[in-house]
N, C-alpha and C positions, 0 to 999 in steps of 0.2 A: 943945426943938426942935433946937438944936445937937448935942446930942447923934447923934440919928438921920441930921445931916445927914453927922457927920462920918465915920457908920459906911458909908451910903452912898456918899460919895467913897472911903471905902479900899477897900470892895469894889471901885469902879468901876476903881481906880487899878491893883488886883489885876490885874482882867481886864485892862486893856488890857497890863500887863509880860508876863502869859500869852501874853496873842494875840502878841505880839512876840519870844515863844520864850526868856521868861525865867519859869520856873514858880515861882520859890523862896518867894514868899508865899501863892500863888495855894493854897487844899485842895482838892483833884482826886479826886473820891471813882470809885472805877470799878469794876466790877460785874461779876466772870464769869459767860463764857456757861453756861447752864443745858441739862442735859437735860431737857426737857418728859416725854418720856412718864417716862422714869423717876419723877419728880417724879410726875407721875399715876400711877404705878402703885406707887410706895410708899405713896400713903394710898388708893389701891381704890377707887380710882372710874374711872366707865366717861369717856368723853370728855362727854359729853353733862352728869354730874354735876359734873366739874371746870367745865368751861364757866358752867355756873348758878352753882356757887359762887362761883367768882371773877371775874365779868364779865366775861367773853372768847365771843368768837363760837366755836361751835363748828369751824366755817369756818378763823376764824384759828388757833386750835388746832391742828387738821386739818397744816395747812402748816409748822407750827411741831415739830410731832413728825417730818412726812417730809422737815425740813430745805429745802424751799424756801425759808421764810424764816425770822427770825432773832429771836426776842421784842428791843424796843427802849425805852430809857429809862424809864417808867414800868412798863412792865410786866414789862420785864427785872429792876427795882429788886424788884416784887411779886415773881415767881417766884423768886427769890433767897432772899427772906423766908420764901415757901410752900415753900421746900428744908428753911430750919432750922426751920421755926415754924407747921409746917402747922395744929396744931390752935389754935394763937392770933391766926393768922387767921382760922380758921374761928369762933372765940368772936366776935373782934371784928366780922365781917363780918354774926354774925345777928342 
């Protein structure tokens, strides 16, 4: 139980040196912006089959290819993955 506890206070200790604008322990993983359609249109699917396959509202898709908005944190993390790894997502997801 010690153990777990002391992994949680480092983490915690982490973030707060982070928050406080000292990153030097802190691993900051960060995830560039994605082109959506592209990303759809190198594995050939229509929007509607992207959407099904990887659980996105067509809707939000929609906004995310005409640049309104901006895929964010988990999804931005997916589309990242579905850039390098399209078809080992698609294994994993069926």
């Amino acid at each position: 139980m010690s153990d777990i506890f002391e992994s949680i206070k480092q983490g915690l200790e982490e973030a707060i040196e982070f928050s406080q604008g000292n990153p030097q322990k802190a691993v900051v993983h960060e995830f560039t912006s994605v082109d959506v359609k592209r990303i759809r249109a190198d594995i050939g699917m229509s929007q509607a089959e992207f959407a099904t396959a990887f659980g996105i509202s067509v809707s939000t898709l929609r906004h995310w290819e005409r640049g309104d908005r901006k895929p964010q944190g988990p999804a931005l993390v997916l589309l990242n993955v579905v850039a390098k790894e399209p078809q080992a997502v698609l294994r994993a997801l069926s």
